[in-house]
NUFIKOL-123223 format. One record per residue (C-alpha): residue in one letter; x, y, z. Coordinates in steps of 0.1 Angstrom, whole numbers, plus 5000, padded with zeros to 4 digits. Example, Ala and Ser with C-alpha at 12.3 -4.5 7.8 and 13.67 -1.06 7.14 Angstrom:
NUFIKOL-123223
A512349555078S513749895071
//
This chain:
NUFIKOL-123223
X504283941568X502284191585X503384431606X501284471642X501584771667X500384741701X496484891701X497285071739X500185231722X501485451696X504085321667X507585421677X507685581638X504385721634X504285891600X504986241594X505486271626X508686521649X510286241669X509886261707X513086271726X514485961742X517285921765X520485691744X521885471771X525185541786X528785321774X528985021796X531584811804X530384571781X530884831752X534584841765X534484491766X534084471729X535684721713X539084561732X538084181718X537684391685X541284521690X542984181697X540784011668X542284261645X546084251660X545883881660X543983861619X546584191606X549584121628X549383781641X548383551608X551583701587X554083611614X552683251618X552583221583X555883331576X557683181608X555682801604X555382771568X557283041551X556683371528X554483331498X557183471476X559383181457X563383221467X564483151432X562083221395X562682931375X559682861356X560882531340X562282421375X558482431388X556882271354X558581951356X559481891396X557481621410X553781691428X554081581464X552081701497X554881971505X553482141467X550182111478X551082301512X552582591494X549682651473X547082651499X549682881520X549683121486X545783151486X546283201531X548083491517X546183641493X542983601520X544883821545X546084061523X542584121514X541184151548X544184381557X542884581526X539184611544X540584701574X542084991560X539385041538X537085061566X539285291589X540285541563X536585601561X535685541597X538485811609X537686051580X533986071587X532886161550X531885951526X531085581521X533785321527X535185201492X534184861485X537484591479X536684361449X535384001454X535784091501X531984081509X532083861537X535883961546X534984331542X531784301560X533784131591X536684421591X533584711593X532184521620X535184491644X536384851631X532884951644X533084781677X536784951682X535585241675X532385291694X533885421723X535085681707X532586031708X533886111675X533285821656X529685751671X528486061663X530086161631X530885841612X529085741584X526785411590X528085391627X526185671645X523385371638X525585021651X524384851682X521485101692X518484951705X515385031687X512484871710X508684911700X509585011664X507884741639X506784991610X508684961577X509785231557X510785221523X513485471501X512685641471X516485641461X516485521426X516385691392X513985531371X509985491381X509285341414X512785251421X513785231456X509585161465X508784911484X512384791491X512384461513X514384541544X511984771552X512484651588X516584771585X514985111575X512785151601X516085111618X517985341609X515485601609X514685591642X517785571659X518885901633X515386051654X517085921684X519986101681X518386411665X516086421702X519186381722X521186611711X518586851708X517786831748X521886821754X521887131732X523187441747X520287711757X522488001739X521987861707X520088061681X517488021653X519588191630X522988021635X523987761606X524087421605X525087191580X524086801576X526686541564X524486271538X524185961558X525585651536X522685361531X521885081558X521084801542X518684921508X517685231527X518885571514X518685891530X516486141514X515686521516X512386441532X513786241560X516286471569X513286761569X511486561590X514286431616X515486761618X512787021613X509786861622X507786851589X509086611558X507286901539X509987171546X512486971521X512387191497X514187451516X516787241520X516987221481X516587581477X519887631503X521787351482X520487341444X523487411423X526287431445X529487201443X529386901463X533086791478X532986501449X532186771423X528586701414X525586921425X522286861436X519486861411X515586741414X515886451395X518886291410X519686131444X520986271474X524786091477X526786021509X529086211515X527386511506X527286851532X523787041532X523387361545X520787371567X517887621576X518887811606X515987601630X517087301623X517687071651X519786751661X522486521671X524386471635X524486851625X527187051626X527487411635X529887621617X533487431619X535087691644X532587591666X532787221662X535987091677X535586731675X534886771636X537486591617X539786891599X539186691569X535286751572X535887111583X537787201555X535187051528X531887231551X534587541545X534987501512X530687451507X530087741525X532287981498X529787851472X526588001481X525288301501X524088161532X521788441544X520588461507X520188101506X518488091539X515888391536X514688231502X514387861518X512588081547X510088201527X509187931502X508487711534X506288021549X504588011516X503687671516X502587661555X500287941543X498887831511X499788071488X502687911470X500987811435X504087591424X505187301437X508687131428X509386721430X511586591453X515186491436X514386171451X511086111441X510785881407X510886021367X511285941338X513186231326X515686401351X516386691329X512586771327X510987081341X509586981373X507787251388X503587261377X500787441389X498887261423X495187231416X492687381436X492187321471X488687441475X485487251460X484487601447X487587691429X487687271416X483887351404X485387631386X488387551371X486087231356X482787461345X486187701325X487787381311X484787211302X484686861312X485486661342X489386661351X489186381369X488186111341X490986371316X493786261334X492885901344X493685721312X493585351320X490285451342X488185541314X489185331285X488185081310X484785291321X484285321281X484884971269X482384841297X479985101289X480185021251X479484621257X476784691277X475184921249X476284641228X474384391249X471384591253X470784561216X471484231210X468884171242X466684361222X467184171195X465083931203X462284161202X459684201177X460484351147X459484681139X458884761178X461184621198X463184821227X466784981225X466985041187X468385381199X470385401235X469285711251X471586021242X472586141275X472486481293X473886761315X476786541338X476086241319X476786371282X479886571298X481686261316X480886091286X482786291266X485986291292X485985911287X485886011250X488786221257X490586061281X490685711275X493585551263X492885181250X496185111233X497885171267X495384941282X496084661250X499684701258X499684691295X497084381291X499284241263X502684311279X501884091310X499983811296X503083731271X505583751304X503083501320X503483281287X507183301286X507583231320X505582941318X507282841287X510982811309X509182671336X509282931358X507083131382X505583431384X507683701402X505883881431X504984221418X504484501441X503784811419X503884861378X505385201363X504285341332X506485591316X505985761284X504785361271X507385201287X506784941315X508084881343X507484611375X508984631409X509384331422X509284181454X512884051451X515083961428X513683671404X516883691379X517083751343X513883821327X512783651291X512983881262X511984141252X511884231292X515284331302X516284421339X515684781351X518085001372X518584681397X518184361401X513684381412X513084611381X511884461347X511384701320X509684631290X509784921260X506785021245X508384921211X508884571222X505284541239X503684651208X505184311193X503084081218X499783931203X497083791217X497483491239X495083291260X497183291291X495583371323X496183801334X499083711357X498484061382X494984121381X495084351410X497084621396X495284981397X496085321393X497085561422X498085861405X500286021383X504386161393X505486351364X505286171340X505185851349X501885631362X501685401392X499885091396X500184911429X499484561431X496384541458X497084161463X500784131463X500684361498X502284211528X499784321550X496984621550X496884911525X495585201550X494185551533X493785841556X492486211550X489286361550X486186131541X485286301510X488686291499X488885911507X485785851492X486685981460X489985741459X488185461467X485685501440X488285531415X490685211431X486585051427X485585141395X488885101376X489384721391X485484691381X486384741344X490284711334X491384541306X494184341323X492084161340X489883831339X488183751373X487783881402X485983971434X485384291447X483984371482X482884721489X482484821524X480885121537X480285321499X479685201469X476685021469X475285281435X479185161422X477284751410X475584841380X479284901369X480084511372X477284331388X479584011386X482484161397X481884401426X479784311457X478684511485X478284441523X476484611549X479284621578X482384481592X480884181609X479384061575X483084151561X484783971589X482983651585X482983651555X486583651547X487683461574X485683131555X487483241523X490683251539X490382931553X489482801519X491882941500X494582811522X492882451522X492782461485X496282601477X497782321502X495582081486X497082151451X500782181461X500882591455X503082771477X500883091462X498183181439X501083271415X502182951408X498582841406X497383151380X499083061348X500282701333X498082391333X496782421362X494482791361X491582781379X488983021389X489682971422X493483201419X491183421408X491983781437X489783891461X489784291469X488584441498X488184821496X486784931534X485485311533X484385291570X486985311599X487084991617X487484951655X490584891670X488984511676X487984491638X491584651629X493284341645X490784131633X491484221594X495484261608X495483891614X493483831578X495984021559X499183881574X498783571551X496683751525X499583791496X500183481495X496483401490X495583681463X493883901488X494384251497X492884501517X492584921512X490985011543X490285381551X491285541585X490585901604X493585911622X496585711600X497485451628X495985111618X497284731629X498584601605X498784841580X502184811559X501885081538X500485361550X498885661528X497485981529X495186171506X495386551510X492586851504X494986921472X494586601459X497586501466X498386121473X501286101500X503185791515X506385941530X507485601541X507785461506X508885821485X505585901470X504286231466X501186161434X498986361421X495886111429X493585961406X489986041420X486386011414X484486301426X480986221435X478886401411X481586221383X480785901399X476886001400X477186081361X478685721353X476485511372X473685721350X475385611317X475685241327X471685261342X470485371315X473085111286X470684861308X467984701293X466284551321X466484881340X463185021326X460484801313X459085001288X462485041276X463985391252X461585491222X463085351187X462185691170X466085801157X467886081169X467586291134X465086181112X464786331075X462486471051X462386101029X459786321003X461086430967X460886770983X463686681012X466386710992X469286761015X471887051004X475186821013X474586421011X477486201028X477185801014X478785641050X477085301048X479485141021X482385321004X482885721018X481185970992X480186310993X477186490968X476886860972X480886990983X483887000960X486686760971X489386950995X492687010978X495786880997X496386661031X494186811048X490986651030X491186311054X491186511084X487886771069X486386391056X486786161088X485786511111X482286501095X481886161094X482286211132X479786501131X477586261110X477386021132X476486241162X473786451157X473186521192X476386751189X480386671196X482186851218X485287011205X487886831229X486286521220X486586641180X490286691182X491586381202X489186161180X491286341149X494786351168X494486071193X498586141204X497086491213X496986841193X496987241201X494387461205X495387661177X495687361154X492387281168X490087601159X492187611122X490487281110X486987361124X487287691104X488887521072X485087271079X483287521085X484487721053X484187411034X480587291042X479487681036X476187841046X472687791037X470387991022X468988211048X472888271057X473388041083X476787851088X476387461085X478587401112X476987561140X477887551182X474687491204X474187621244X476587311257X479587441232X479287131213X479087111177X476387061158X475287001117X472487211102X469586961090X470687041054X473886831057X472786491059X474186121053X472785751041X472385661077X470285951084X467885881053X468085471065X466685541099X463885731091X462685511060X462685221082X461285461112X458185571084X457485251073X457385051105X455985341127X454785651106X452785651071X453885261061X451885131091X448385201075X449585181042X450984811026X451985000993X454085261008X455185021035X456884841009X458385110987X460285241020X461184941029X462384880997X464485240991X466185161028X467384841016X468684970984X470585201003X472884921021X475584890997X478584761021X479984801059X479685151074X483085341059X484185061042X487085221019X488385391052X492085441052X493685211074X495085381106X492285691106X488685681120X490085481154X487485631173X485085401155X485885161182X484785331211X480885351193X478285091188X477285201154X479484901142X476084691160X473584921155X473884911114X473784521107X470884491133X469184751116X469984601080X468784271093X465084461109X464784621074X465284261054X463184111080X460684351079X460584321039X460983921038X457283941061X455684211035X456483961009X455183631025X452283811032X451683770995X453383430989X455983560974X458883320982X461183440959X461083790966X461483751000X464883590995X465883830979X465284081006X466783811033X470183751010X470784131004X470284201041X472883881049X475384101029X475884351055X474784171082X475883771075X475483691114X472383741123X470283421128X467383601126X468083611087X469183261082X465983131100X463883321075X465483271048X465382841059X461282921060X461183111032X463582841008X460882551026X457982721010X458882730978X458882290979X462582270966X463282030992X467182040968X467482410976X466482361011X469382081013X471982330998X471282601020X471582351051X474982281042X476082621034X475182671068X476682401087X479582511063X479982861074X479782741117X483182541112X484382361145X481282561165X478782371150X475082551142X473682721171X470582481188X468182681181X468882711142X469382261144X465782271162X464282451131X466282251105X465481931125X461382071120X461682171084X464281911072X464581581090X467281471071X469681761067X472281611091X472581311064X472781581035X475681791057X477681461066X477581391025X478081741016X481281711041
//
């Protein structure tokens, strides 16, 4: 349920934000009032059940141990009676235990109370009345662990705030009593105000303090960044409280380290400005200290210089304030995957300058480098709409239709398309898409729902989904995380998933950013409310194109709607049936306000408390399918409360909302975030400190040129079908090196390689091949080593290629680097491909256009020259990269031109039989194409073997199976033989 604060005031707990003091109300007489009930509720449950019990109905143990005298006397009410007064027993002596559980710890001050085996309720019930005993007592209300926080009144405070306090990825995110939290935290603010106007006016900066860890209330843990914020004004300084504490022996004999929690009981030394209620000065000057607690802040002190310890955390925080510290160290508390990892790494540039640099040095686009899941996604769309283009084109004429060749891109289109190159990672999308779809189907195989998912982790391949709340054992190969709302999945087990048809369970997962190691994905439906983004505009802008484009194009998902507001409208030619764009609010308003209304009509009217239980099963409809709203512009405080009310019941509907805000205070908003000049992605309230996935501008300009100009219909006169390379086809064009590609892998013109690295010099010219217009090295190496290689290892194999292919004769290297730094082949080394192109390019637009006879010889050569699949004896595990091309369309279209193109030179001349010929060699390499099977129908009818013609209508119905022919092939059969259906059903 959303969370609304009033729109004439501020939230009690604004973020990142030095509490304002307020004044704690006195002790009343009704506090005296119930710490004295507490006392007689204890006297009478300690004191006053044992004596009744023992006066009325005796003591539990038996005057006389004969075990054979108890076997065989007779049952009768009084036996009954003496075992129910056993188990009265054993219940008091366990509540007796809690009490003293929960004293020892209440009197002592440090630590967390011990919990009594199988006494929740009873032990719950003693810390209460222990509580209310002790709450008129200075001591324990201000030193106590969990009771500085009982019975304080926290009025106006309805933000939620989550703890980071887990382990493992994500874990502590999004925890569900994030009201409790908000609790907690604010009356710790409270007190820290308080005390801080109570505070003597002789105190100095310099004096130190130390902080006792607060123990958990209710799922919320305390955390280095909250105590920095309650008590020094900026949740940023927290790292000076590690650099006071790191390595020092902690009164249970552990230390603290960055990748582990913060524990209660704990002491911190403090920096010398620190300020509030629950610190303590040094213990000579802390009288109502407990002597236990003295001793152990005693004991701390001896194992660190203070002064040292204190300077340093001085000036790494005066460092950071002033922008010149270049390192930046996680937060113990914030989620990795690997606590013994180095965790310190450069921060990237803050200015646009320096960012322009630091990209122009490394060479391609940062952004779409480290976005993985982004541009497998941006890549895989791109390629089908290449694909699409030429099937379009297909349709064409032959010999001059449109988009034979896609337009090689240039400048910021050829270098973003290389980051995708580089970047994407589609088995981690195959996985992620695979890994969910088979929960969804096991699930649904027990007969149970989806779980609520807030956020996904990815971690080194493994998997993991916060959840909601608990939703018990997952099926295998899941297995429960850290606690009972993580389910982890290993990246050995995904990989055994396969295909299945089941609906994509959380469609509106996308990436955020990166900590460490380890990759989050929140959930954009699953939200309880509004997703707010503050920080500058550009900075926005550049996250919302990223949350846009990735949802546009992600392989773990199979519908959806996606509303842009206020950017985005150059973002459509991404997804034109996924993404949408509205002018303003009021269009956005109205218009989700009908869909709400009919989502909620058509989930009662289907018996769905949610769109979960509706997504996967028997009863999937397009309907589940989510809605996301991603809101650039800054709505009115009107508008705000407007979407507020919207997105309190949007969860449950598969809607969510990422609106953008100036300030950071927006209705509704339940999780609040911030994106920083540093590119830094920060959400205090629910431990996360990313390193943000963006899409710069001129990036997002430079793909939205690559998909414009994949489109066919974008420019009517469409790309030129002249080939990128063309070759001298003459008896005097003999090339120097000659690569076979189209059918099995041969070189003419280089000796074989000795040793293992012959695949790797093979499959990095076939890559070169392939791409005349030039590769660029980083695109070379992760096509070669997709798990990622070293420079060094790098530049050794384009030296071992370049020694290999050797030098032509004027001196020149055939491996050559052009202006860009990509590499480039010279036009002596050249392949099958090269020499198909430009005899089909000859004879259908150069010399074979006036000429029949040399028409007909090059179209003849080029269709010799087909003798198999492109690569077709390519080892199985190497040439991967093949996927991410469209030569795999491109070749059987341009097999199937050629045979077309031939089959017509020899009709010309009625010759039947020849043109088969030509139409069955092309339908080797290209046995798909209906293009072919029409001609060859037309060309078997002319020959008057009405027989043959029969035959070759059952092959066909033979080879469409269950799909039946396509309607346009039965419409030419049911022209040129009215009685093939007859002839298939016999043949059958």
């Amino acid at each position: 349920m959303a969370r609304r604060s009033s729109s004439t005031g501020s939230p009690a707990t604004p973020r990142n934000r030095t509490p304002q003091p307020v004044r704690l109300p006195r002790r009343t007489v009704g506090d005296f009032v119930k710490a004295f009930l507490a006392f007689v509720a204890l006297v009478v449950l300690v004191v006053g059940v044992p004596g009744a019990l023992a006066l009325y109905l005796g003591w539990p143990v038996p005057s006389t141990w004969d075990p054979q005298e108890w076997l065989t006397s007779e049952l009768s009410v009084g036996t009954f009676l003496r075992i129910l007064t056993f188990f009265v027993w054993l219940a008091w002596a366990q509540f007796t235990a809690c009490v003293i559980v929960e004293m020892k710890a209440a009197l002592s001050g440090v630590g967390v109370p011990g919990r009594v085996p199988g006494a929740g309720p009873s032990q719950l019930l003693a810390r209460q009345l222990v509580a209310a005993l002790l709450l008129v007592g200075a001591t324990a209300a201000s030193l106590t662990p969990g009771l500085s926080q009982f019975g304080q009144s926290l009025e106006g405070n309805q933000r939620g705030t989550v703890a980071a306090a887990e382990q493992t990825p994500g874990a502590g995110l999004f925890a569900q009593q994030q009201e409790q939290a908000a609790a907690s935290a604010s009356a710790l603010a409270e007190q820290a105000a308080h005390a801080e106007a109570a505070a003597p006016s002789t105190a100095k900066d310099g004096d130190t303090k130390y902080y006792r860890i607060q123990p958990p209330e209710g799922r919320h843990h305390d955390s280095l960044w909250e105590i920095a914020e309650r008590h020094l004004g900026d949740g940023r300084r927290y790292k000076e409280i590690y650099e006071l504490n790191k390595d020092r022996v902690q009164p249970d004999g552990s230390q603290l380290s960055e990748a582990s929690l913060i524990r209660p009981g704990w002491i911190m030394e403090m920096p010398g400005d620190a300020r509030g209620g629950d610190l303590v000065e040094m213990p000579d000057e802390a009288p109502n200290v407990s002597p236990e607690l003295q001793q152990q802040i005693h004991d701390y002190a001896k194992t660190g210089d203070g002064d040292a310890h204190e300077q340093g955390g001085q000036e790494q925080g005066g460092q950071e304030q002033g922008g010149d510290d270049a390192r930046v160290s996680l937060p113990e508390q914030r989620p990795g995957p690997d606590r013994h990892a180095d965790l310190e790494r450069p921060v990237p540039s803050a200015t646009p300058a320096a960012e322009a640099d630091a990209e122009s040095s490394f060479g391609l686009p940062e952004a779409l480098l480290t976005a993985p899941l982004l541009a497998a996604g941006l890549l895989g769309a791109l390629g089908r709409r290449r694909r699409q283009a030429l099937w379009q084109s297909a349709l064409g004429s032959v010999g001059g239709r449109r988009g034979m060749e896609p337009p090689t891109p240039t400048g910021d289109a050829a270098d973003v398309q290389d980051a995708l190159l580089v970047g994407a990672d589609p088995d981690g999308v195959r996985l992620l898409d695979r890994s969910l779809r088979g929960l969804a189907a096991s699930l649904a195989e027990e007969s149970r729902p989806l779980p609520t998912v807030y956020a996904a982790w990815l971690t080194n391949g493994d998997l993991h989904l916060q959840l909601a709340q608990p939703a018990g054992k997952p099926p295998a190969p899941w297995q429960l995380g850290q606690d009972q709302t993580f389910w982890m999945l290993a990246r050995a087990d995904a990989e055994s998933y396969e295909d299945t048809d089941t609906a994509a369970p959380y469609p509106g997962l996308v990436s955020l950013g990166t900590m460490d190691d380890s990759r989050l994905l929140l959930n954009l439906e699953s939200v309880p409310g509004i997703v707010s983004l503050s920080g500058r505009e550009a900075d926005r802008a550049a996250v919302f194109a990223s949350v846009a484009a990735e949802l546009a194009t992600n392989g773990w998902s199979d519908r959806m709607t996606i509303t842009l507001v206020g950017f985005g409208q150059d973002l459509t030619p991404l997804a034109p049936n996924r993404l949408r764009h509205l002018d303003g609010i009021d269009d956005l308003i109205e218009t989700m306000e009908a869909e709400t209304r009919q989502r909620r009509g058509a989930l009662g009217a289907a018996g769905h408390d949610s769109v979960l239980t509706g997504r996967t099963g028997p009863a999937q409809h397009t309907r589940w399918a989510p809605h996301l709203v991603l809101l650039a512009a800054e709505p009115s405080s009107e508008d705000a409360t407007r979407l507020a009310e919207l997105a309190a019941d949007a969860s449950r509907l598969g809607i969510g909302y990422l609106v953008g805000t100036e300030s950071g205070d927006l209705p509704g908003a339940a999780w609040e975030m911030e994106i920083t000049g540093e590119g830094k992605l920060l959400a205090p309230l629910l431990g996360l400190e990313l390193e943000a996935q963006l899409l710069p501008v001129q990036q997002q300009q430079a793909v939205v040129e690559l998909f414009v100009q994949a489109d066919p219909d974008q420019d009517p006169d469409g790309p030129t079908t002249t080939p990128p390379f063309l070759v001298d086809v003459s008896e005097q064009g003999r090339p120097a090196v000659y690569a076979r590609l189209v059918g099995p892998y041969e070189i003419i013109g280089l000796d074989t390689p000795d040793g293992e690295r012959s695949a790797l010099l093979h499959e990095a010219l076939a890559l070169l091949l392939l791409h005349r217009e030039g590769v660029h090295p980083r695109v070379l190496s992760s096509a070669l080593w997709p798990r990622g290689v070293t420079g060094d290892v790098r530049d050794a194999l384009l030296e071992r290629l370049r020694t290999w292919l050797g030098t032509d004769p004027d001196g020149s290297s055939r491996l050559r680097t052009d202006a860009t730094g990509r590499l480039t082949l010279a036009k002596s080394v050249v392949s099958d491909l090269d020499v198909l192109r430009s005899l089909y390019h000859e004879a259908t637009q150069g010399r074979g256009v006036n000429s029949r006879a040399v028409r007909g010889r090059l179209l003849t050569d080029a269709l010799v020259l087909v003798r198999g699949p492109l690569l077709a004896d390519r080892p199985e595990g190497r040439y991967r990269w093949l996927t991410h091309e469209i030569v795999d369309a491109q070749l059987p279209l341009l097999v199937a031109d050629i045979g077309l193109a031939l089959s017509a030179f020899h009709l010309e001349k009625d010759r039947a039989e020849k043109a088969i010929e030509a139409l069955n060699a092309a339908l080797n390499s290209a046995p798909a194409d209906e293009r072919l099977w029409h001609e060859l129908l037309r060309a078997t009818h002319s020959t008057g073997d009405t027989a043959r013609l029969q035959a070759l209508a059952a092959d066909l119905v033979h080879r469409s199976g269950a799909r039946g022919l396509p309607p346009r092939t039965e419409a030419l059969l049911d022209e040129l033989l009215p009685a093939w259906r007859d002839g298939a059903v016999a043949a059958g």
